[in-house]
C-alpha positions as a printed Julia matrix, in Angstrom:
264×3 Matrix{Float64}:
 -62.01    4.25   54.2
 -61.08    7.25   51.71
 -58.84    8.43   54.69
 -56.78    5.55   55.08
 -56.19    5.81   51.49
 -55.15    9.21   51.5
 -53.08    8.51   54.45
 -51.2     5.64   52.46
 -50.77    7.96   49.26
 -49.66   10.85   51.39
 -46.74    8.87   53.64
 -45.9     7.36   49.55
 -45.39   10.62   48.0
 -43.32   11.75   51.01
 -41.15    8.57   51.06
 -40.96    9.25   46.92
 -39.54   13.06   47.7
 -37.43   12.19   50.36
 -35.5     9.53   48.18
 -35.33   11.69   45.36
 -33.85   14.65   47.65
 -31.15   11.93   49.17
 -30.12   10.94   45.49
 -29.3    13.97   44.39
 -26.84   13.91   46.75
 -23.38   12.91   45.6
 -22.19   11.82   49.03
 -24.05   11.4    52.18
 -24.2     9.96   55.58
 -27.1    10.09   57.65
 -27.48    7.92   60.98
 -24.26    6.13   60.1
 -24.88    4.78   57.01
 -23.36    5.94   53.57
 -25.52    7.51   50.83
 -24.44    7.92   47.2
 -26.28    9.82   44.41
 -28.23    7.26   42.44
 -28.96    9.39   39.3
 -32.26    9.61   39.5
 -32.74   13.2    40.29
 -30.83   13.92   37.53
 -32.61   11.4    35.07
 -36.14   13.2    36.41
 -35.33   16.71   35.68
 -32.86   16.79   32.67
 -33.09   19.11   29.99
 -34.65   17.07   26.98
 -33.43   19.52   24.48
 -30.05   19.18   25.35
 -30.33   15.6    25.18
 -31.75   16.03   21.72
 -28.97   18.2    20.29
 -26.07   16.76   21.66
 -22.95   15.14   19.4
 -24.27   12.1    19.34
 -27.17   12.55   17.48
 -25.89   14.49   15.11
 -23.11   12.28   14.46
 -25.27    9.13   14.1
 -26.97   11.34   11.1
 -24.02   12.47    9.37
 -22.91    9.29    8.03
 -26.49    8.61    6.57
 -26.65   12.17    4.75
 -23.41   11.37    3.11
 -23.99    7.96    1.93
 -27.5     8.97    0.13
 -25.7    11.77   -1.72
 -25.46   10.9    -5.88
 -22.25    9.71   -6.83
 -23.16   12.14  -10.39
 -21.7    14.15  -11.79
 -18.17   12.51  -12.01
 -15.46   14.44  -12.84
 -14.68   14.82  -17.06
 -11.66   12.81  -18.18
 -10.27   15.14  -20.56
  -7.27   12.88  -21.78
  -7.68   11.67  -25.42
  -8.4     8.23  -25.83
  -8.32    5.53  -28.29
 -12.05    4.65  -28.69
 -12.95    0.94  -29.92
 -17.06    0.86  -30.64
 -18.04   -2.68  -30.94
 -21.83   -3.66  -32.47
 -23.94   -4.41  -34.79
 -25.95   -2.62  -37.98
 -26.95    0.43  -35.92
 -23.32    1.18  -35.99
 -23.93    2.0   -39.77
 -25.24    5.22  -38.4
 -23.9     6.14  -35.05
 -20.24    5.51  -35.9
 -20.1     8.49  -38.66
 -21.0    10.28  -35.7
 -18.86    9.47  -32.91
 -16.1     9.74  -35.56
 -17.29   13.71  -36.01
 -16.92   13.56  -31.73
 -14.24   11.7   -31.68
 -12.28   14.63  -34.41
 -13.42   17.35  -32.57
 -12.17   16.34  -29.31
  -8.97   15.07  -30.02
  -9.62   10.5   -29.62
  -8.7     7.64  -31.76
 -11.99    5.81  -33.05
 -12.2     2.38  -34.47
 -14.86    0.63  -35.53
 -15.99   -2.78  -35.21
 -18.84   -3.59  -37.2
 -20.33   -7.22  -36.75
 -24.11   -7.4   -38.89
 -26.61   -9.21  -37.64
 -25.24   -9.72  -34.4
 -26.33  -10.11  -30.69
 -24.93  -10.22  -27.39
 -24.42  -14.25  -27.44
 -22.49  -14.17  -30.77
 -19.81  -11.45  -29.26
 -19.92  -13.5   -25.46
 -19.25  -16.72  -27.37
 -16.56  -15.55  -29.3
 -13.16  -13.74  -28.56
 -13.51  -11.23  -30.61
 -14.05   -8.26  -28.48
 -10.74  -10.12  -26.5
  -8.52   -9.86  -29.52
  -9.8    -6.38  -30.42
  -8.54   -4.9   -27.28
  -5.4    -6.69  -27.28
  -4.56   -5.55  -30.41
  -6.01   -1.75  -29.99
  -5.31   -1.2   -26.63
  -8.49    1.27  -26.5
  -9.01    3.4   -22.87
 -12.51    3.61  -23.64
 -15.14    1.35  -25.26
 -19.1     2.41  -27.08
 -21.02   -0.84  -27.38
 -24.25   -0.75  -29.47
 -26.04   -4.52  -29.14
 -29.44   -5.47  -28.31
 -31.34   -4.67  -31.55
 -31.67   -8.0   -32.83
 -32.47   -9.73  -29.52
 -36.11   -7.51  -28.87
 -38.18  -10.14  -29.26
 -36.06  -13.45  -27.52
 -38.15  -14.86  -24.82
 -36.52  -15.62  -21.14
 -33.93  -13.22  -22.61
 -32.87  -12.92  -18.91
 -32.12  -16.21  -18.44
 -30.44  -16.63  -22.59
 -28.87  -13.77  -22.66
 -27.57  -13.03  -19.0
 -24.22  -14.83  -19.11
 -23.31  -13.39  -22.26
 -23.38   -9.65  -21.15
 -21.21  -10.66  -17.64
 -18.94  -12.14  -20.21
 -18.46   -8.7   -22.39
 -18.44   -6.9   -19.06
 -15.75   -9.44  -17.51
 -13.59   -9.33  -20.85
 -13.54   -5.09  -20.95
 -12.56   -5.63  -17.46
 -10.96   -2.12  -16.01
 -11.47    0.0   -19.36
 -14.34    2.83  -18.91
 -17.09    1.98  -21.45
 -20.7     2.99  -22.14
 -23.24    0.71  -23.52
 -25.84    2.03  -25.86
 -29.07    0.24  -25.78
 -31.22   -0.24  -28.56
 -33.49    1.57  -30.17
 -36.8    -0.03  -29.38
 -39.57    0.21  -32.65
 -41.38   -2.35  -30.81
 -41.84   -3.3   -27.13
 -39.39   -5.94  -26.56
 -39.43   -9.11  -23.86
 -36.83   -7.79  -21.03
 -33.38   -7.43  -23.42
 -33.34   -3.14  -21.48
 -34.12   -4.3   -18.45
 -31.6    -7.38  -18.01
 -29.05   -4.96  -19.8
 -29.43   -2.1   -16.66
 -29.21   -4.74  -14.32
 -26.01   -6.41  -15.19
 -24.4    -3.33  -16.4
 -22.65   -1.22  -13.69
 -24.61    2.41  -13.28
 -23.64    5.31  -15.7
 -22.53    2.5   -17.93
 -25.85    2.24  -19.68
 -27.78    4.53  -21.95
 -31.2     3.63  -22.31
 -32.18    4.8   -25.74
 -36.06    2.96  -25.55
 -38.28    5.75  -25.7
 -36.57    8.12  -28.03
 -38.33    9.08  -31.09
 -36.51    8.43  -34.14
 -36.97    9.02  -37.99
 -36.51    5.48  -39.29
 -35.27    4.01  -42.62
 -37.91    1.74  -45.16
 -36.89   -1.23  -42.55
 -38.79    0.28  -39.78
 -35.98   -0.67  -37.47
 -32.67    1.44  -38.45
 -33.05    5.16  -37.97
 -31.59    7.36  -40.73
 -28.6     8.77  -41.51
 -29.78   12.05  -39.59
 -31.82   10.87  -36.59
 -28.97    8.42  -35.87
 -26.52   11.71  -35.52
 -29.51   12.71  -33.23
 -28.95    9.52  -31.25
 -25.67   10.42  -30.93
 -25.94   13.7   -29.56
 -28.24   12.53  -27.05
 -25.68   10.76  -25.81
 -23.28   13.04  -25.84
 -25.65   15.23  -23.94
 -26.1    12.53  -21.52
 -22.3    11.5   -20.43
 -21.23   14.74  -18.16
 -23.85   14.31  -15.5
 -25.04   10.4   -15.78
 -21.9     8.52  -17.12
 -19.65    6.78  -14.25
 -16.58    7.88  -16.61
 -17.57   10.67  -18.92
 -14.76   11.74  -21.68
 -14.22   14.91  -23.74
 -16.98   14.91  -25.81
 -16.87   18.11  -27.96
 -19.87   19.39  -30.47
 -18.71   18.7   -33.83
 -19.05   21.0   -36.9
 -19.09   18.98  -39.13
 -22.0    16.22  -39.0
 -19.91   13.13  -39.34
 -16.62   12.1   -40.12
 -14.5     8.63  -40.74
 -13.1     6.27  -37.52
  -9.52    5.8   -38.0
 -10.44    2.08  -39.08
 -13.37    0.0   -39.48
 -13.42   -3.68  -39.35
 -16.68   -5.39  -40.63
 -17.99   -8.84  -40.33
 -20.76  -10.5   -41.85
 -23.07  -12.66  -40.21
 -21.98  -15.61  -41.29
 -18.29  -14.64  -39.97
C-alpha cells in the first residue's frame, strides 16, 4: 500500500517538473503541438527583493510621506499692515501692547473696543462688517470668549455666531485670541478650535496670569505678557504670521480706538 503511494507521488512530482521546465520556455513545439511560456517558472523563482524595491513601491509611499508633512512654519509676511483688533474688556490690556508691536514693526493698529461683549453680540450685529469696510485692515486680532465661560450648550448657542465672524473677515489673515480661562469653562475653547481654521487660534487657557481685584482681567503687566506669548507663538504656529518685532518700549497708543458700551 505505501508503494502505490509513493509511486503516485513520484509520477506527480515528475509531471510537476516537467511542466514547470516546458513553461519556462518562451516558444516550443514538441510532437506537433505549440507550447508557450506560461509564467510560472518565472513567478516560482523570482527574486523577492527586487520585487520589494522596485518603483512602484516606492512611489505608492511618496505621496503619503508628503501629505503627513506640517504645513508650519509658513513663510513671515513682512509687508506692513493695517491691523483692526476687535473685542471685548481684555482689550483694555492687550491693545497697549500690540500698539508697542504694531510701532516697532512698522503696521497701522486700530482698536475696537466693545465691553461686555460676546461672540453673539458681534455675529448679530454688522459691526465688525462696517469696520472693515471703512478700515480696509489686511490683518485682524480678535479677543472674545471671556464673558461666555460659563454658557451651557455653548456649542450649539454660540456656533453660528463664530462661522458668521469667520464668514464676514472672509479672505483677510486674522488670529483669534482665546480667553483667558480663571475658571474651567463649559466648551466656549473647544467649539472656538473647531470652527476656527488651524494657526488661526491661540489658545491662551492654561497660561498663568497675575490678575486684577476682579479675578478675571489680568494686569496691566501680565496682559503685555499675554501678548508676547503670542507674539512668540505666530512664526511657527500661525497660518499667516506678520512682522512682529520686540518692542522697547512696553506699550504704546493704536492709531484709533473706538469704544462701545454694553448697552450700544
Amino acid at each position: 500500500m505505501r508503494k502505490g503511494y509513493f509511486t503516485l507521488w513520484l509520477l506527480l512530482a515528475v509531471a510537476f517538473a516537467l511542466f514547470t521546465l516546458l513553461s519556462s520556455f518562451d516558444d516550443f513545439h514538441f510532437l506537433g503541438v505549440h507550447l508557450k511560456s506560461s509564467g510560472m517558472s518565472d513567478a516560482l523563482f523570482a527574486d523577492v527583493e527586487e520585487t520589494v524595491e522596485g518603483d512602484s513601491v516606492t512611489d505608492s509611499i511618496a505621496p503619503v510621506e508628503e501629505e503627513i508633512k506640517s504645513k508650519f512654519p509658513v513663510e513671515v509676511d513682512t509687508a506692513a499692515k493695517t491691523i483692526l483688533f476687535i473685542g471685548d474688556s481684555m482689550l483694555d490690556g492687550l491693545s497697549p501692547r500690540l500698539s508697542a508691536y504694531a510701532a516697532e514693526s512698522g503696521h497701522t493698529l486700530y482698536s475696537v473696543i466693545w465691553y461686555s461683549s460676546s461672540t453673539e453680540q458681534w455675529g448679530k450685529s454688522d459691526r465688525l462688517e462696517k469696520y472693515i469696510k471703512d478700515l480696509h485692515p489686511s490683518y485682524i486680532f480678535i479677543c472674545l470668549g471671556s464673558n461666555e465661560l460659563m454658557i451651557k450648550d455653548i456649542k450649539e448657542k454660540r456656533t453660528k455666531y463664530v462661522k458668521t465672524l469667520v464668514n464676514t473677515i472672509d479672505t483677510i489673515p486674522f488670529l483669534w485670541i482665546g480667553p483667558p480661562n480663571w475658571r474651567e469653562d463649559t466648551g466656549i475653547n473647544d467649539m472656538l478650535q473647531e470652527n476656527i481654521p488651524e494657526g488661526s487660534f491661540f489658545l491662551s487657557n492654561g497660561m498663568t496670569f497675575k490678575r486684577r481685584k476682579d479675578g478675571a482681567h489680568p494686569t496691566v503687566e501680565s496682559a503685555a505678557l499675554w501678548m508676547d506669548s503670542v507674539a512668540r507663538w505666530m512664526p511657527d504656529h500661525s497660518n499667516h504670521p506678520i512682522i512682529m518685532n520686540f518692542p522697547g518700549d512696553k506699550k504704546a497708543r493704536p492709531k484709533r480706538i473706538f469704544i462701545h458700551q454694553p448697552e450700544n
